[in-house]
C-alpha positions as CSV (number, residue, x, y, z in Angstrom):
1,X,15.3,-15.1,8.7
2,X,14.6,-18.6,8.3
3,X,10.7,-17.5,8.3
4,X,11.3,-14.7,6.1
5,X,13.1,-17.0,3.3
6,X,10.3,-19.4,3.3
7,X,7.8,-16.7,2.7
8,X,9.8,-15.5,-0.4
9,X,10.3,-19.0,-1.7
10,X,5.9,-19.6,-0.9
11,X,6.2,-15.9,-3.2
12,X,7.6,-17.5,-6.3
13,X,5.7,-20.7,-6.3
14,X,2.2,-18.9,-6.0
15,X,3.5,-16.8,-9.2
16,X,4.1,-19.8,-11.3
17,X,2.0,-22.6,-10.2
18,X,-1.8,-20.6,-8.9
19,X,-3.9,-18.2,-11.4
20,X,-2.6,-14.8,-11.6
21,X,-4.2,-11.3,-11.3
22,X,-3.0,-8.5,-13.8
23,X,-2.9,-5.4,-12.1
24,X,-0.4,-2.4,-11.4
25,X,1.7,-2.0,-8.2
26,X,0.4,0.3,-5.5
27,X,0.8,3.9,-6.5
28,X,1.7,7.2,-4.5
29,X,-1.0,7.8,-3.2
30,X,-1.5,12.0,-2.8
31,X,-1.1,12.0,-6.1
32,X,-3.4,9.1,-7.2
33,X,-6.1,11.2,-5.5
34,X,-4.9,14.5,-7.4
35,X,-5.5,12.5,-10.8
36,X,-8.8,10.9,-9.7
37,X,-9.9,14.8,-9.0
38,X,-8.9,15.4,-12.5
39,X,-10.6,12.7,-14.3
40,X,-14.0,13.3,-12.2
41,X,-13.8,16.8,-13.6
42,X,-12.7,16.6,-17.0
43,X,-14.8,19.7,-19.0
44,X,-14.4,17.8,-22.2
45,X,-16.0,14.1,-22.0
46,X,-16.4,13.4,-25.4
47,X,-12.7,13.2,-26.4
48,X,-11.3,10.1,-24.7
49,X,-8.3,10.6,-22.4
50,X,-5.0,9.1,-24.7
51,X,-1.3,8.8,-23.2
52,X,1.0,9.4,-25.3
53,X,2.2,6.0,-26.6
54,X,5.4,5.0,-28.8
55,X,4.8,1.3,-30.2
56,X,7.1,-1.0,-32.0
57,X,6.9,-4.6,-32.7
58,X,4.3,-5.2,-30.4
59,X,6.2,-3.6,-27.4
60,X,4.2,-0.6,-25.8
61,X,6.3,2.9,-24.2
62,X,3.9,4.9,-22.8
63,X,4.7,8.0,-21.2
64,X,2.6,10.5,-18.9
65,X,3.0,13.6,-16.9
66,X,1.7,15.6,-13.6
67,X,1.9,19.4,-12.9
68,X,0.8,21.3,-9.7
69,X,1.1,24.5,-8.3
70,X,0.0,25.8,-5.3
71,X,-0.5,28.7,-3.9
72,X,-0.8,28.9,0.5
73,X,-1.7,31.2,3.2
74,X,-1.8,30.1,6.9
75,X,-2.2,31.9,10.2
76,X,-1.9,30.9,13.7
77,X,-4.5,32.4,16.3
78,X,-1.9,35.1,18.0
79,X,1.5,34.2,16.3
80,X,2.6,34.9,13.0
81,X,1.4,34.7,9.1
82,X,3.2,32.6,6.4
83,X,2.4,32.9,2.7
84,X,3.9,30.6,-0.3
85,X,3.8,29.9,-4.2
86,X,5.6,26.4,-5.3
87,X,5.7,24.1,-8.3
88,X,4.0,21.3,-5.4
89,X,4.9,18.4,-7.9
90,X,6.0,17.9,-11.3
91,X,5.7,14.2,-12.3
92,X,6.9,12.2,-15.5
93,X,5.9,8.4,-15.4
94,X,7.5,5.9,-17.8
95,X,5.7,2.8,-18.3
96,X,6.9,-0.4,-20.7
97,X,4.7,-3.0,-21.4
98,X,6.6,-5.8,-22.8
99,X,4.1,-8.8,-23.1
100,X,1.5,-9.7,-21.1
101,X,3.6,-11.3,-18.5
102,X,5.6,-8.2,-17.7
103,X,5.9,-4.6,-17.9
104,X,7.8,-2.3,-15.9
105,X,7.5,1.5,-15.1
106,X,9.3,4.1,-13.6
107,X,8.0,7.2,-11.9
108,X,10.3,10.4,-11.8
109,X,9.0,13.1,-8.8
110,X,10.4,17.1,-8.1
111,X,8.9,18.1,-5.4
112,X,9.5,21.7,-4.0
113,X,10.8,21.9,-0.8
114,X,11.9,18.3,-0.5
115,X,16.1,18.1,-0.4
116,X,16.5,16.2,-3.7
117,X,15.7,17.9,-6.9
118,X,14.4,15.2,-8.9
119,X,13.8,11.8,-7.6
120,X,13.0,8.2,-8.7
121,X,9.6,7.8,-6.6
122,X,8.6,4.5,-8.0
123,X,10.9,2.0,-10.3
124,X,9.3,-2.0,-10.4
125,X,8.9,-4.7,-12.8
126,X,5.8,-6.9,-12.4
127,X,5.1,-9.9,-13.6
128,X,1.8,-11.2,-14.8
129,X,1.1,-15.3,-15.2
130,X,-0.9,-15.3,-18.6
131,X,-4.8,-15.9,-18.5
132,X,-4.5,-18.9,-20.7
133,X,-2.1,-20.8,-17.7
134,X,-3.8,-18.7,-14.5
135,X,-7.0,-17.2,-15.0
136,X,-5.3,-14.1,-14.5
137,X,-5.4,-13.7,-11.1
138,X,-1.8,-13.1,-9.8
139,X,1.3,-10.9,-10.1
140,X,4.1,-10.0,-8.9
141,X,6.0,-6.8,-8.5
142,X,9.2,-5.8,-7.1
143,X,10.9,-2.6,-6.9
144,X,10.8,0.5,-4.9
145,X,7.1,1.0,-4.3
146,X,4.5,2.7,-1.7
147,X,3.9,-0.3,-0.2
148,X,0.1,-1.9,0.1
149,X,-0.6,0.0,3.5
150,X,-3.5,1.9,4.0
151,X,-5.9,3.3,1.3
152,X,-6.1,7.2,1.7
153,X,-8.3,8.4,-0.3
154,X,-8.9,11.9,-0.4
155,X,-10.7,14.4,-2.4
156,X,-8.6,17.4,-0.7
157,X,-5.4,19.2,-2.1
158,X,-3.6,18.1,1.1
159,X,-3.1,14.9,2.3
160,X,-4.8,13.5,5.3
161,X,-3.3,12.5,8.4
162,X,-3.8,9.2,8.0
163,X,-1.7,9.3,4.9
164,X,1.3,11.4,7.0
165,X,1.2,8.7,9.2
166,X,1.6,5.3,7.7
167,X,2.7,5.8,4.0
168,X,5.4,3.8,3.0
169,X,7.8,3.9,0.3
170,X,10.5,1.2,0.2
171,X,11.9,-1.5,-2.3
172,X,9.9,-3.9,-1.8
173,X,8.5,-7.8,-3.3
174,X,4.7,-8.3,-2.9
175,X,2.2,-11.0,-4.6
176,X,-0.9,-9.5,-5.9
177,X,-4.2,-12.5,-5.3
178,X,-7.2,-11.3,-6.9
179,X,-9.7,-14.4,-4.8
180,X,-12.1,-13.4,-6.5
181,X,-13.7,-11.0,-8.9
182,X,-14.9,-8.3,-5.4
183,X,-11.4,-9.8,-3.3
184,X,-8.0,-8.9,-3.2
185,X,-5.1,-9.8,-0.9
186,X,-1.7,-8.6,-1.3
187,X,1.2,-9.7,0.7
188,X,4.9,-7.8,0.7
189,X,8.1,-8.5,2.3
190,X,10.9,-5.6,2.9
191,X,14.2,-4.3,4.5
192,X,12.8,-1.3,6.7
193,X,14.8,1.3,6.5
194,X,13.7,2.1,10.3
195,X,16.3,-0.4,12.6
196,X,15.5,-1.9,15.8
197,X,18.9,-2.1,18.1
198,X,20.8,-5.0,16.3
199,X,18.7,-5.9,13.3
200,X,20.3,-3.9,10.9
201,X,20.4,-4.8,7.4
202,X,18.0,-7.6,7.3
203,X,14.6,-8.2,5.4
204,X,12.6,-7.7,8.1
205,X,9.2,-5.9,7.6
206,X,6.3,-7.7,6.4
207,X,3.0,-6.0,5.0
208,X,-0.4,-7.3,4.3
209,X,-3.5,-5.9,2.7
210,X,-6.9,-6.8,2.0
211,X,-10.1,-5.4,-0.2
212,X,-13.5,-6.0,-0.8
213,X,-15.5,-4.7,-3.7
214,X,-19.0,-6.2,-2.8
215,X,-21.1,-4.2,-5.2
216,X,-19.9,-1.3,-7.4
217,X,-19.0,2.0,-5.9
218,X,-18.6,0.7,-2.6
219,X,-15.3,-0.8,-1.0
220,X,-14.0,-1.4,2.2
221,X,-10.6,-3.1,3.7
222,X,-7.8,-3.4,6.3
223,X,-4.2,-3.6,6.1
224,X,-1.2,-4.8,8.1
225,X,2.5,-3.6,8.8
226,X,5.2,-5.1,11.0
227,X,6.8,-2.2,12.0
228,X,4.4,1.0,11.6
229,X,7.8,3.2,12.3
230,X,8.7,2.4,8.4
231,X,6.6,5.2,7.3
232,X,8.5,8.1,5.3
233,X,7.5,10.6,8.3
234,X,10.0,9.3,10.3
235,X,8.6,8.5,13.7
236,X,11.3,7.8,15.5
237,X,15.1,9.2,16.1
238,X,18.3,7.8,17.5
239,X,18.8,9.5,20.8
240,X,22.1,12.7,20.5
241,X,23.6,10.6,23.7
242,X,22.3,7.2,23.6
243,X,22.2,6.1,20.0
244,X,19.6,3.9,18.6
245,X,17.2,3.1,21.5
246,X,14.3,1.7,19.3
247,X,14.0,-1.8,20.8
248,X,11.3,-3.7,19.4
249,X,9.3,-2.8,16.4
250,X,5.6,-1.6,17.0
251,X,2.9,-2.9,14.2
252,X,0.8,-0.7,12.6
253,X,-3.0,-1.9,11.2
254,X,-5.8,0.8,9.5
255,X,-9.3,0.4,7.9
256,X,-10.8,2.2,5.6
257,X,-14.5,2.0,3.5
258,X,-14.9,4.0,0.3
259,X,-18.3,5.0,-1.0
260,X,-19.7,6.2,-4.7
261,X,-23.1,6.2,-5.1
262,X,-24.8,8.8,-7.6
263,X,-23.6,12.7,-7.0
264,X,-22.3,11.7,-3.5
265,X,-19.0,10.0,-2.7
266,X,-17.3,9.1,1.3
267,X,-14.0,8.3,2.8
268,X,-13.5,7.2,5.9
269,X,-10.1,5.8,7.3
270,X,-8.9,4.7,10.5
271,X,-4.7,4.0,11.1
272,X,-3.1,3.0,14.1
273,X,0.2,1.5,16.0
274,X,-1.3,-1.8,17.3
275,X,0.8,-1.5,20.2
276,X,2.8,1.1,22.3
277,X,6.0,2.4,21.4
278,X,8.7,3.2,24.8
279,X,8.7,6.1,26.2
280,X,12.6,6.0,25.4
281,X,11.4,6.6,21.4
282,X,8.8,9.1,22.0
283,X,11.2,11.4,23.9
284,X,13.8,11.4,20.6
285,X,10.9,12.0,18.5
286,X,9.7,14.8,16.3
287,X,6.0,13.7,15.3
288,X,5.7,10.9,18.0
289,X,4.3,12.6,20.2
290,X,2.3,9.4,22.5
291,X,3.4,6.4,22.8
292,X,0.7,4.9,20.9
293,X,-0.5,7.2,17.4
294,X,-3.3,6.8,15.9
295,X,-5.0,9.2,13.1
296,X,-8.3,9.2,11.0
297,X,-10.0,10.6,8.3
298,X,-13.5,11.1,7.5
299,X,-14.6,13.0,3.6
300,X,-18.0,13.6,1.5
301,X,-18.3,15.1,-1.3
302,X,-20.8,16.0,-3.6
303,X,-20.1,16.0,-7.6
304,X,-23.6,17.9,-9.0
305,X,-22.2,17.6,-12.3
306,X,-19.1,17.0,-14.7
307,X,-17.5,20.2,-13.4
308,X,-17.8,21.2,-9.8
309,X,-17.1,18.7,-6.9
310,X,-17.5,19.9,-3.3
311,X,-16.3,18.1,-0.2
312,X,-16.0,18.6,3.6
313,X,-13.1,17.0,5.9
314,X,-13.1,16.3,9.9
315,X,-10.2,14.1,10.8
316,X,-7.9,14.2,13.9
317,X,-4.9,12.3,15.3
318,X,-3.5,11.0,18.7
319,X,0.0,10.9,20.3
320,X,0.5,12.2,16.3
321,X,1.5,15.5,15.3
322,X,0.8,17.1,19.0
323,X,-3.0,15.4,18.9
324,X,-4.3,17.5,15.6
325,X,-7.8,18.1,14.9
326,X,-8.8,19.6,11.6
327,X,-11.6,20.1,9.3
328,X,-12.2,22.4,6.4
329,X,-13.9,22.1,2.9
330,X,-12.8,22.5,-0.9
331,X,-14.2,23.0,-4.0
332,X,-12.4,22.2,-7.1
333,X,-13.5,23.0,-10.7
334,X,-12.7,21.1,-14.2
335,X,-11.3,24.3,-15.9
336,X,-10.6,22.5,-19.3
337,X,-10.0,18.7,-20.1
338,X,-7.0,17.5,-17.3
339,X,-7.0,20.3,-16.1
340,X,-8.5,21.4,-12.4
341,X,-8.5,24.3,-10.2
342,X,-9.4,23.8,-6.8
343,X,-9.8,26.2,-3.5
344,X,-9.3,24.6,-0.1
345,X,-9.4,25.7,3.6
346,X,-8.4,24.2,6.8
347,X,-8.9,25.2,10.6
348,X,-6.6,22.8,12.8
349,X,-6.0,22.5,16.5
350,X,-3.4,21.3,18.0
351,X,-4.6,19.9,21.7
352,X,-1.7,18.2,22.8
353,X,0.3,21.9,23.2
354,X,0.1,24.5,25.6
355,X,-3.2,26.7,24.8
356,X,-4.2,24.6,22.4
357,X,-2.7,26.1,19.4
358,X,-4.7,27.1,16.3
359,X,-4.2,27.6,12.9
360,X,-6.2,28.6,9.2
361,X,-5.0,27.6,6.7
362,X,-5.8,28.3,2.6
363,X,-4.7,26.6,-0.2
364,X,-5.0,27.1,-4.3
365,X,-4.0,24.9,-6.5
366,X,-3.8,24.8,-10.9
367,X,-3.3,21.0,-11.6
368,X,-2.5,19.6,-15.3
369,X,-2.3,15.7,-16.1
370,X,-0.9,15.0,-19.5
């Protein structure tokens, strides 16, 4: 704890006395990559993209939206068919922009299926030191975020497994550090939600990320995570008989390079538990399957013009998810402006079951950002 103090108090006094670096907090990320598809395929370019945006006395509201529906089909080599329509996500964001040393913004999610109705994904303030005193190179947000672990980046309608494994969402304090113009390091303290026997309610977890932008359309970076069973999948279980038989936390670390060079764009990703978890924690639980898991995530697409953007997916996991492999293709097409349809299909296998298990899946989706 003593540790953990010191780190927040180091927090504050980078915020007021060292340059700071304006930028948002992380966002989700499935559905950053929904948007991105959007934007790439917007059908009308020459009317610029405008949130709506109430303004009064120099104080900025700005609000924006996200609807998806999906439509799924999926079969398993021998065993049964399953078939489903679903509002996927319906998304309002509120965002207040006060000065330019803070704003604030708060990010209300349904998702079908899940067992709230409505949620509040995101709620933060962050706080911006003013160019004039810092150069603008630091912030600082707090609030329940997706915490700066792992990239995922994905031009596919379902999320990679490298997302299912390590994405985070927790209340969380983290300092933005843009180095330098191509660098930046953020570093986040939170109370995991995920205990180890006898450290309950304490801040705990620490996270780390780092990115470089070297040249434009090409970025690469790692990040860190002190306890990679904080993800929302829920890796581990307290045993029926036993109780809580997590005993030491295991760290989680991933990599990932992003690539955008004329009609072409690649995403690769690697995520991993640094160490091995007891074989105690993998009995109790239902997607650690291995005592270490590991996943990754390899995309390319090809965007021939303002409309159509094809891509192809291979990406597997170990001691995750009974050791799936998968790979497929989509194609997605900018049906008017914001708005995106999109066709995807999946073949996964699932090695670490008897007769390795197989399954196709299809997926359509109508997607409208407002």
């Amino acid at each position: 704890m003593r540790i953990l103090r010191t780190s927040f108090t180091l927090l504050l006094l980078m915020l007021y006395t060292c340059p700071a670096w304006a930028q948002q907090p992380d966002e989700r990320s499935e559905i950053e990559n929904l948007k991105k598809r959007i934007e790439a395929l917007e059908a009308e370019k020459e009317k610029p993209k405008a949130p709506f945006v109430i303004e009064a006395l120099a104080n900025k509201l700005r609000l924006s939206g996200l609807l998806e529906v999906q439509a799924s089909f999926a079969k398993v080599e021998g065993g049964d068919e399953s078939s489903d329509l679903a509002l996927a996500t319906a998304q309002l964001e509120v965002e207040g922009f006060i000065n330019e040393s803070i704003a604030g913004h708060i990010i209300f999610l349904h998702e079908e299926g899940a067992e709230e109705s409505v949620v509040v994904d995101e709620a933060a303030i962050t706080l911006f030191c003013p160019g004039k005193f810092c150069s603008g190179r630091f912030s600082l947000a707090a609030g329940k975020l997706y915490v700066p672990f792992g990239r995922f980046n994905s031009f596919f309608i379902s999320d990679p497994l490298t997302l299912e494994l390590g994405e985070t969402n927790n209340t969380i304090l983290f300092l933005g550090w843009a180095i330098t113009d191509f660098v930046v390091l953020k570093v986040g303290t939170f109370s995991g939600d995920t205990d180890t026997a006898g450290s309950n309610n304490t801040i705990d977890s620490l996270v780390a990320s780092l990115e470089v932008t070297p040249v434009k359309g090409v970025t690469f970076g790692a990040s860190y995570i002190s306890d990679i069973a904080e993800s929302n999948i829920g890796l581990v279980r307290d045993d029926p008989v036993l109780g809580n038989v997590y005993a030491s936390s295991v760290p989680g670390a991933s990599a990932f390079l992003s690539l955008s060079l004329g009609h072409f764009g690649l995403e690769g990703e690697y995520v991993a538990a640094i160490k091995r978890f007891e074989r105690a924690v993998v009995a109790v639980g239902e997607e650690l399957t291995g005592p270490r898991p590991q996943a990754w995530n390899l995309e390319l697409a090809w965007i021939p013009d303002d409309r159509w953007q094809v891509a192809l997916r291979g990406e597997g996991a170990d001691d995750f998810q009974e050791d799936l492999s998968r790979y497929g293709a989509t194609v997605s097409y900018g049906l008017f402006r914001n708005t995106v349809v999109a066709l995807e299909y999946l073949w996964g296998e699932h090695q670490g079951v008897q007769n390795d298990e197989r399954e196709h899946a299809l997926t359509a989706q109508l997607a409208l950002e407002f």
